[in-house]
C-alpha positions in Angstrom: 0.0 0.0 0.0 1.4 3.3 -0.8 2.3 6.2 1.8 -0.6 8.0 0.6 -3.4 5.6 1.5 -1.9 3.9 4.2 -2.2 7.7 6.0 -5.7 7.3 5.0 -5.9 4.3 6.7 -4.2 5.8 9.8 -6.1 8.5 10.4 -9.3 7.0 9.9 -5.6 8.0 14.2 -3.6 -0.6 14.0 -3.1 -19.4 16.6 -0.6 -21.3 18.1 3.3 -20.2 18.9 6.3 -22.5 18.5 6.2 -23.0 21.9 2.5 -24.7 21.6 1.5 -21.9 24.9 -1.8 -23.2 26.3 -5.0 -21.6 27.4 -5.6 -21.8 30.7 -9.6 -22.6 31.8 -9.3 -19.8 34.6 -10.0 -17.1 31.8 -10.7 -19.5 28.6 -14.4 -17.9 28.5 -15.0 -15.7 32.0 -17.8 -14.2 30.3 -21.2 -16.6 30.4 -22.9 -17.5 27.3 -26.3 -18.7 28.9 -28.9 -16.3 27.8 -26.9 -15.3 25.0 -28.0 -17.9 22.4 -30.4 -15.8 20.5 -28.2 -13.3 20.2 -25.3 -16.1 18.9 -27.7 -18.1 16.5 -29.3 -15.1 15.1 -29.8 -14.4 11.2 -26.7 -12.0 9.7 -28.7 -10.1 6.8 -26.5 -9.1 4.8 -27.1 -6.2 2.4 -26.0 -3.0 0.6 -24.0 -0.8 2.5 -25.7 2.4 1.0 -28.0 4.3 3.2 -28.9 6.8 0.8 -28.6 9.1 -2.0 -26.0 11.0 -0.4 -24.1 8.0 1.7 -21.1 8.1 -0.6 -18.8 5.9 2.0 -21.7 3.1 1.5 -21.6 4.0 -2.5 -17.8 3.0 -2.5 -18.3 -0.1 0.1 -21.0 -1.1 -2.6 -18.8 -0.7 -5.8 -15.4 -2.6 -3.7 -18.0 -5.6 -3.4 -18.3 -5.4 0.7 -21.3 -6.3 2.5 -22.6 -4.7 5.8 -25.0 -6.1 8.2 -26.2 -4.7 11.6 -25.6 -7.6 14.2 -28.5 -7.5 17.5 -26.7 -6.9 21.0 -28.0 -6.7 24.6 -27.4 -3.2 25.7 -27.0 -4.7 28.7 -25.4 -8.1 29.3 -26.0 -8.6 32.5 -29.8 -8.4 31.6 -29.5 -10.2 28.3 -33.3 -10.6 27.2 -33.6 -6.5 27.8 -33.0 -3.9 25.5 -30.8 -4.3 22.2 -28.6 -2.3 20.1 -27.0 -3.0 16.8 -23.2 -2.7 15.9 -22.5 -2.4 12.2 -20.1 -4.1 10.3 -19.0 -4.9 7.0 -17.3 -7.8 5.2 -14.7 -8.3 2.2 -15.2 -12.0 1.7 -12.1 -14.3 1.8 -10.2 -14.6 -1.6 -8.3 -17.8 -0.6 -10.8 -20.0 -0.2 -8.9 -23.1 -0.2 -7.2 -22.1 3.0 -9.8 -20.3 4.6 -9.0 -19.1 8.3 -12.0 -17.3 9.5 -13.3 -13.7 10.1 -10.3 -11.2 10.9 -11.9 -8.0 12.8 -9.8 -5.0 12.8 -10.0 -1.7 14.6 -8.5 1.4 14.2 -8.7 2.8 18.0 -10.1 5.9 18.8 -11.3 4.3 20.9 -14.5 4.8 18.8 -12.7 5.4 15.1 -15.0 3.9 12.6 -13.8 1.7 10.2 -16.5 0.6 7.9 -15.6 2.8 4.8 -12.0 1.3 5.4 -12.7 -2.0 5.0 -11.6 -1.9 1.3 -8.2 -0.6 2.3 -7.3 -3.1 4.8 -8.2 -5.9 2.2 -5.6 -4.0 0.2 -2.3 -3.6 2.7 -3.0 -7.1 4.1 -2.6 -8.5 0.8 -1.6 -11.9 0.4 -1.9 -12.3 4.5 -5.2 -11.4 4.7 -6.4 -13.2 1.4 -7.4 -16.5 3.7 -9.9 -14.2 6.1 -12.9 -12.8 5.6 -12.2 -8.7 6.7 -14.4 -7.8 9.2 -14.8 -3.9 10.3 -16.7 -3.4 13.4 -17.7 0.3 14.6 -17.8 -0.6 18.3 -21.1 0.2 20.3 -22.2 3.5 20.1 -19.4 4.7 17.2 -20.0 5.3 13.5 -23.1 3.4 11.8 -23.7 1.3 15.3 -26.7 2.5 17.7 -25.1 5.7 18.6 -24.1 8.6 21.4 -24.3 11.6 20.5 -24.3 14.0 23.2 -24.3 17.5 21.0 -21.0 18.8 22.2 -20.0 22.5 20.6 -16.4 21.7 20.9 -14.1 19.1 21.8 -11.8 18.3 25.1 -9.4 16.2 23.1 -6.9 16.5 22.9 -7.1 19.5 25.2 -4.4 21.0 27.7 -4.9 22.9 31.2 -2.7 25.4 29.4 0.0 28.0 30.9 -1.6 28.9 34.6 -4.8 28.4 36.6 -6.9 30.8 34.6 -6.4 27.9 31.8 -6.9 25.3 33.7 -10.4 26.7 35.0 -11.9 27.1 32.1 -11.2 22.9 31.3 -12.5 22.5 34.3 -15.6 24.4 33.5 -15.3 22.9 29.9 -15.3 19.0 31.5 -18.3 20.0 33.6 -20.4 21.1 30.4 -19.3 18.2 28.3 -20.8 15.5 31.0 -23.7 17.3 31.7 -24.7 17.1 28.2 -24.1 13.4 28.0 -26.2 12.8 31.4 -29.1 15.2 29.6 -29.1 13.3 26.6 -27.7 9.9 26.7 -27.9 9.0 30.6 -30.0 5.9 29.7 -26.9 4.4 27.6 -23.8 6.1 28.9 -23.4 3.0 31.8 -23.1 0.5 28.9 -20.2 2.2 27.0 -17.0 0.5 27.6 -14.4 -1.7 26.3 -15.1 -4.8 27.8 -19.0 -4.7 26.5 -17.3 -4.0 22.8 -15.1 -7.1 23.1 -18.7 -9.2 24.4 -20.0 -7.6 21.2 -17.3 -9.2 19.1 -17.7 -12.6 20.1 -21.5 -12.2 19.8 -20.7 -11.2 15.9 -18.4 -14.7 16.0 -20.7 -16.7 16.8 -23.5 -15.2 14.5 -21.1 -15.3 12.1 -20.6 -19.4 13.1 -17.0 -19.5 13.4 -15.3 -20.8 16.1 -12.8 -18.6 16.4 -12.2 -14.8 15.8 -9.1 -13.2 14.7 -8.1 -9.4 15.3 -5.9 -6.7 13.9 -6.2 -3.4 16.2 -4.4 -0.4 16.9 -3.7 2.0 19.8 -6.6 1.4 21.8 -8.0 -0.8 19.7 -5.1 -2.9 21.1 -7.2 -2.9 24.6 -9.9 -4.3 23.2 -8.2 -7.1 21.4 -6.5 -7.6 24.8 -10.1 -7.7 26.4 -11.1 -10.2 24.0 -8.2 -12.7 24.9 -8.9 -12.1 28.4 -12.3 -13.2 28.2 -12.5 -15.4 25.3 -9.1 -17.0 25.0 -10.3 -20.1 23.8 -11.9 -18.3 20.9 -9.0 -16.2 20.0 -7.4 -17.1 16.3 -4.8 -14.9 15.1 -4.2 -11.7 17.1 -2.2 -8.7 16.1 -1.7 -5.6 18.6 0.1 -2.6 16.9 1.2 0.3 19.2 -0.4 -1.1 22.2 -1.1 0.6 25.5 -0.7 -0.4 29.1 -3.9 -2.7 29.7 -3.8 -2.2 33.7 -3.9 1.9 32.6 -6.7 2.0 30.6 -9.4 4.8 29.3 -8.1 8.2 30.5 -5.5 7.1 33.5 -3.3 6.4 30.5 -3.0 9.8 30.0 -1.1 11.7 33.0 2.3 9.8 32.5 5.1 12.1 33.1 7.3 9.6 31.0 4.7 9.6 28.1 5.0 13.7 28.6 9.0 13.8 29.1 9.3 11.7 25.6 7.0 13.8 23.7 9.0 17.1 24.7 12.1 15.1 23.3 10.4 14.8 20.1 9.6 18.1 19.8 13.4 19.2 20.3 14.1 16.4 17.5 11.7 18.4 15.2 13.5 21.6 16.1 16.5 20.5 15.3 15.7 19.2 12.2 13.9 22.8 11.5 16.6 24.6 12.5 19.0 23.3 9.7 16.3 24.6 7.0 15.9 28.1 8.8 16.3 29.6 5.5 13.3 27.9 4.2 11.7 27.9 7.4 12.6 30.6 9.4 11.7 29.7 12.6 15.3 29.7 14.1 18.8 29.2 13.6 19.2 26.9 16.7 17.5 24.3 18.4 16.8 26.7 21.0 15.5 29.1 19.1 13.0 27.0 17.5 11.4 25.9 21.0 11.4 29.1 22.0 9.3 30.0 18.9 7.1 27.6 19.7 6.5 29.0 23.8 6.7 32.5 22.7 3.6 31.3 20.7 2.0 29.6 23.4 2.7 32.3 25.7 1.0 34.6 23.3 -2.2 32.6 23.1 -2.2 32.4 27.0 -2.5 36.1 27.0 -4.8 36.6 24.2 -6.3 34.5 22.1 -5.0 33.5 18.5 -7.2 34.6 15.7 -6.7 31.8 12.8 -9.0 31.8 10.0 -12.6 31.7 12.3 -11.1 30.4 15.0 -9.8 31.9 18.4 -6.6 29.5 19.7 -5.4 29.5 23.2 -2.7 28.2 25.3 -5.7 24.9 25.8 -5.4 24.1 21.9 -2.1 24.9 21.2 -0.3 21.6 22.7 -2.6 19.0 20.9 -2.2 20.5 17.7 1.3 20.0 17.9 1.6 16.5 19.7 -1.1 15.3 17.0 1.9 16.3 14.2 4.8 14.6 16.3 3.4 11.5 15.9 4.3 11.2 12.4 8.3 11.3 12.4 8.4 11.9 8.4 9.9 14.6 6.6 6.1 15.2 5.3 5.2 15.2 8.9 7.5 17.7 10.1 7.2 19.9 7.4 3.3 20.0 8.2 4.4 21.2 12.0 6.3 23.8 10.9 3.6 24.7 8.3 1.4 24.8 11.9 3.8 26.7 13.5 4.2 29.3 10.9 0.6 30.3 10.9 0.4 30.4 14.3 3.7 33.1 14.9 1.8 35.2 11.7 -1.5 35.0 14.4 0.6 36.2 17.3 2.9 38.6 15.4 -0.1 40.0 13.3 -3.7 39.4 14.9 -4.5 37.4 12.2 -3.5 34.4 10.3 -5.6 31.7 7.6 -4.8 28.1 8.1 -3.6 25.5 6.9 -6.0 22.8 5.2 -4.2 20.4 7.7 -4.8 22.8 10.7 -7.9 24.2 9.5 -9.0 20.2 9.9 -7.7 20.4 13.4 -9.3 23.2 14.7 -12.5 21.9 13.1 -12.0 18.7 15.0 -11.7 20.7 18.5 -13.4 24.2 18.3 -17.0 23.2 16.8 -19.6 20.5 16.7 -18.2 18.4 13.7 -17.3 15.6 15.7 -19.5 15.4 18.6 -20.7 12.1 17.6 -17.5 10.3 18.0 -15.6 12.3 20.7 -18.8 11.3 22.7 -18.5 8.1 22.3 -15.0 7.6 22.8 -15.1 9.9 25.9 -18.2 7.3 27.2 -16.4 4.5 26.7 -13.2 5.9 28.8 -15.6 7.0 31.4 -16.6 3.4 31.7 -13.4 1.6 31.3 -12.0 2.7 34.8 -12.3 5.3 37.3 -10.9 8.7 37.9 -10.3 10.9 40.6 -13.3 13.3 41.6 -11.2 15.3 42.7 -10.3 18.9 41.1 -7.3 20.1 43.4 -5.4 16.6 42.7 -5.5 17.5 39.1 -4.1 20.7 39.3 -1.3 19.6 41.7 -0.5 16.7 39.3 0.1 19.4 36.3 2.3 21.6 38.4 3.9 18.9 39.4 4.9 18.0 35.8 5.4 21.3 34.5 9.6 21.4 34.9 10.0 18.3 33.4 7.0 18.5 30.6 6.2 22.4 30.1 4.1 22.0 27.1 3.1 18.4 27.0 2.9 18.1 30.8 -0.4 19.5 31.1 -1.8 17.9 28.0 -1.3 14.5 29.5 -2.3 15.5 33.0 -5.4 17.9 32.4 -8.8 16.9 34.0 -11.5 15.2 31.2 -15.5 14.9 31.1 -14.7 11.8 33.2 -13.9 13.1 36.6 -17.7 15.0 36.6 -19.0 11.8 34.3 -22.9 10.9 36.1 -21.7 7.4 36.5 -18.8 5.5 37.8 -18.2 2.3 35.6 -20.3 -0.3 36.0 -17.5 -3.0 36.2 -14.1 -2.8 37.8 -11.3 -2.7 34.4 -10.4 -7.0 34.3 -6.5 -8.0 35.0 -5.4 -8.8 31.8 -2.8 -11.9 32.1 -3.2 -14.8 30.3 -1.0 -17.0 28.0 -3.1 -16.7 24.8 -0.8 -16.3 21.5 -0.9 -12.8 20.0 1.5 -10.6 18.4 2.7 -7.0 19.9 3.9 -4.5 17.4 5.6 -1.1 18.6 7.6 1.9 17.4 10.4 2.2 19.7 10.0 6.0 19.5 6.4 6.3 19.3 5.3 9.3 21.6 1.3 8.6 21.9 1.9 4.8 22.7 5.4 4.8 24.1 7.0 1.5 24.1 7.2 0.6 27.8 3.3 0.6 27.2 3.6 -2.1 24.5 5.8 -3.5 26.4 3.6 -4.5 29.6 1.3 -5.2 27.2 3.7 -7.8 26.3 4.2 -8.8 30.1 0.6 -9.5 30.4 -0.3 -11.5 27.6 2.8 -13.9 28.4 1.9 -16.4 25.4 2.9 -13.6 23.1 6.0 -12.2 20.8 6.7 -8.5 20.2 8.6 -7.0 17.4 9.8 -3.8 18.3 10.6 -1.3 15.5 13.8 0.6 16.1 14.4 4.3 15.5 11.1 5.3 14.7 8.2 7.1 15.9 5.1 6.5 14.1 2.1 5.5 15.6 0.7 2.6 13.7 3.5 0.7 12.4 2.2 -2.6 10.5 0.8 -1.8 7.1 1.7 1.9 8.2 5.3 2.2 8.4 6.7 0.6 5.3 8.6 -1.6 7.7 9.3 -4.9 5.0 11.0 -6.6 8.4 7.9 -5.7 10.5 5.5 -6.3 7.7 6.8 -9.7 6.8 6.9 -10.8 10.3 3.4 -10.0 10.8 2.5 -11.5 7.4 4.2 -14.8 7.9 2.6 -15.0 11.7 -1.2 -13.9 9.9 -0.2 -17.1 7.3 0.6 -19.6 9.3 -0.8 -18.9 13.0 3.0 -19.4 14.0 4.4 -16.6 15.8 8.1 -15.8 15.6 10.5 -17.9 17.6 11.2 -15.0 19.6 10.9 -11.2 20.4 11.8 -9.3 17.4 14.0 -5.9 16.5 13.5 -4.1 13.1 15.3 -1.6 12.4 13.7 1.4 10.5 
């Protein structure tokens, strides 16, 4: 796949062993199928994937020959013959019939991303690999063409920072309280069902409906959770599993965030870009030095502290400025930087000038946090952090954790650390966040560099699930790196383990 539409793909931003590992029965299936078997045995209806005139995603589903279906879930599964909801999916059938190996759900994180009008995509960069499996995208509960949440935010608090002082942090405080009051006016009926683990129920239900007996999985970031979920409670039922930039599964939903290491790498990245920008200050002019490029960069935010940054129609403050930033450091390529600096640029022309007109790139950004355009899906993905684990209540501990982390993490420090919806959310989670330690086989993939996932995350991951392999992708930084990256080591390691169900004899380094 080329560079052009695997960044598609990303943004859209991710058996046995040699060793023969078995499943052991304390977690082979801790979730109960009695009550479920309507649900399992029920009719998948498949049909056209247009919902419309206008439904130009279903249009190009339609014409790449997938199917979609909505598959019947208990809203509740504790209460399984209550109230139902339907999670969409669609399907490129298996090419390789001859050596068919089941249905292959992948998910793209989020942790509500959907993934439907992607499916043709992943059937293209898995290739040969994926050939045997039938490509299943899921939009998890509440996300994309599912049964969804929309709470009717105006704005977004992701990726949102408490900013330069108090007075910053004040107003995400008062942003946070407005964002889960509109979820418990609108949604409060559905909002204690949101989470990862009912997702991961959902995809075993769509296995059986689907009548195979087991369920391979592809997911990314924290779409690497929910694959982890799966194994936990299904283990038995896991095929082929591939985690790609993977996150700590006993930090999960929002307590991921405030880690000052996460925080300390990403402010080393962003010297890395300097430096690079510095030795093209005559194309750039942003600074000679390293130094001078950073400080750039804070005399900017310091600016938008005081007054806020007129760009395009948008005002940008010292809350904004961090995410749009971090959001560009993830990609480590020359494209990448040069879109930062592009960023950058337009954002010293607002401070020097009172005015400045974005990017297409930042326009896109500011879109994404500053209005209403995605309120579906930043609702959901905030409801199903809310209900993955619990958060502190408690306002004064947040603001004592982001002074805390200012010397070592000025900019990215209070990113990571700044309160969410979640610590004002109307409901705690409904279910304490499962240990996830098991033997079952998967396959963790990381960038050794990669600043939103970093790799001690991938590598607990790797701890937990102690039937599994990790290849680790040496100096890089991307987030995302199978079918991403351009990795052929990576790639064909993943693509030989996806073939055969045999993972590599041992952990694996690539280098980039």
């Amino acid at each position: 796949m080329n560079r052009p539409r695997r960044r598609t793909l990303l943004v859209a931003v991710l058996a046995t062993t040699a060793g023969l590992v078995a499943v052991p029965a304390a977690y082979a299936g801790t979730t109960r199928d009695a009550g479920l078997a309507r649900y399992h045995h029920q009719h998948v209806n498949w049909k056209s994937c247009q919902r419309g005139a206008d439904d130009t995603d279903g249009r190009a589903l339609d014409e790449a020959g997938v199917q979609c279906a909505d598959i019947r879930v208990p809203l509740d599964y504790r209460r399984p013959r209550g109230r139902t909801i339907t999670v969409a999916i669609a399907r490129s059938k298996a090419t390789d019939t001859a050596h068919y190996a089941g249905p292959l759900i992948f998910n793209l994180g989020g942790p509500a991303n959907p993934v439907l009008s992607t499916v043709p995509l992943a059937r293209e960069g898995l290739g040969a690999a994926g050939a045997k499996f039938d490509i299943i995208g899921m939009d998890i509960r509440f996300s994309g063409r599912s049964t969804p949440i929309d709470c009717g935010w105006p704005v977004s608090w992701l990726p949102r920072s408490a900013g330069a002082g108090r007075e910053s942090f004040n107003r995400m405080v008062t942003l946070s309280k407005d964002l889960a009051r509109r979820c418990a006016r609108t949604n409060a009926d559905v909002l204690p069902y949101a989470s990862t683990a009912n997702a991961a129920r959902d995809m075993d239900v769509i296995r059986a409906a689907l009548g195979a007996p087991k369920l391979s999985f592809l997911g990314y970031s924290q779409g690497s959770y929910l694959g982890a979920q799966y194994m936990q409670r299904f283990g038995q039922r896991a095929g082929r599993m591939v985690l790609d930039s993977a996150i700590d599964p006993d930090r999960p939903g929002v307590t991921s965030f405030p880690d000052r290491t996460v925080a300390v790498r990403r402010e080393a990245a962003l010297r890395e870009w300097a430096a690079l920008v510095a030795a093209h200050e005559d194309q750039l002019n942003l600074g000679t030095t390293t130094g001078q490029v950073l400080g750039t960069v804070d005399r900017v935010y310091r600016a938008a502290a005081r007054t806020p940054l007129r760009v395009g129609q948008y005002l940008v403050d010292d809350t904004v400025i961090p995410g749009l930033i971090v959001d560009l450091l993830v990609d480590d390529s020359e494209e990448g930087a040069l879109e930062l600096a592009a960023t950058v640029q337009v954002l010293v022309q607002a401070a020097d000038t009172g005015n400045a007109e974005p990017t297409e790139t930042l326009a896109t950004a500011l879109a994404g946090q500053l209005t209403g355009r995605d309120s579906a899906q930043r609702s959901a993905a905030t409801a199903i952090q809310c209900g993955d684990a619990p958060v502190s209540r408690n306002v004064q501990a947040y603001w004592r954790d982001i002074q805390a982390v200012r010397t070592e993490a000025p900019l990215f420090g209070p990113l990571g650390s700044n309160i969410t919806p979640c610590a004002f959310w109307p409901n705690p989670p409904r279910e304490r966040p499962i240990r996830i330690r098991n033997g079952v086989p998967a396959l963790v993939v990381q960038a050794a560099g990669d600043v939103s996932a970093i790799l001690e995350m991938g590598q607990a991951m790797h701890r937990a699930l102690n039937g599994s392999r990790m290849i680790t992708l040496a100096g890089a930084r991307g987030h995302g790196v199978y079918l991403f990256r351009g990795s052929g080591c990576v790639d064909a390691a993943v693509n030989a383990y996806l073939d055969t169900g045999n993972l590599p004899a041992a952990d694996l380094t690539c280098l980039q």
